[in-house]
N, C-alpha and C positions, 0 to 999 in steps of 0.2 A: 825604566819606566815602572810605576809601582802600580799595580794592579790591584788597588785595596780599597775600602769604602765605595765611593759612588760609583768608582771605575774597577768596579769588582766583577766585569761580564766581558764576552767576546767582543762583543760592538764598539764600548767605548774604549778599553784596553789597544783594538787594533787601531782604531782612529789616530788616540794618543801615538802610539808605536810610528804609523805612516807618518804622521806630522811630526813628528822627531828624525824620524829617517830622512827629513828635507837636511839637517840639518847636522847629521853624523852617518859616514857609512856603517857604524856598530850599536845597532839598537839591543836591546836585554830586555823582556820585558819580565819582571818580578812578581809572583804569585805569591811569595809569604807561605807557602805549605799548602795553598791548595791546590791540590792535584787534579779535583775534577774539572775547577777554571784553567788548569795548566793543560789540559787534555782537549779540551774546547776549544781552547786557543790556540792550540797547534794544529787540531785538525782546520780552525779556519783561514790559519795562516799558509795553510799547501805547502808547494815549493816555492821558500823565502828565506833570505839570511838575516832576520828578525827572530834572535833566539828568546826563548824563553826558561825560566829559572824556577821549579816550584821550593826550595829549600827556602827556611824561615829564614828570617830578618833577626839577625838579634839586637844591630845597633846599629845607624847612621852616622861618621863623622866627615866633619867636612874635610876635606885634602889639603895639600899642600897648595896647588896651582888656582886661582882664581874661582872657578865653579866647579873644582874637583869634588866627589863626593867619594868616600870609600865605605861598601856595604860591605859591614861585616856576617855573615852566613854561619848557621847552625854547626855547618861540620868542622867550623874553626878557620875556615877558608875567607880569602876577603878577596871584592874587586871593586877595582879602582874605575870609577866613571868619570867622563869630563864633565856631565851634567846630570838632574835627575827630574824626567817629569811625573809630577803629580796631578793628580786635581785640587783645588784649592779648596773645594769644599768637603773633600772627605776627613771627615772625623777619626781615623783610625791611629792608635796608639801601635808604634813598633816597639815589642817589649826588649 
């Protein structure tokens, strides 16, 4: 889950996060390098196995498998998602 433009706060991020977790036992939620929404988020999420990631995005490709997505990560590291939710309306470039 990409926590970026309009879903860039606690409230909407967890929302997305819970309504995703209908739908995978392994939710990620993606900060992009902000730490203090990555800090926020965890303090709202308490005890929960809704992880959260503040390392930057460098690129998006899509996977092998049908709605695979594999994010690739700042420190050279990638992880492979079955799916990725957004908000439709955030305007945010992953550089």
């Amino acid at each position: 889950m990409l926590a970026m433009g309009d879903v860039a706060n606690p409230g909407a991020a967890l929302h997305l996060a819970r309504m995703a977790k209908r739908l995978t036992p392994n939710v990620t939620i993606y900060t992009d390098g902000a730490e203090e929404l990555s800090e926020q988020i965890r303090l709202a999420l308490g005890e929960s196995d809704i992880k959260v990631d503040n390392r930057r995005i460098v690129r998006l490709e899509k996977g092998p498998q049908k709605s695979e997505v594999i994010v690739h990560l700042e420190d050279g590291t990638s992880k492979r998602e079955g799916f990725l939710v957004l908000s439709l309306h955030s305007r945010t470039t992953v550089a």
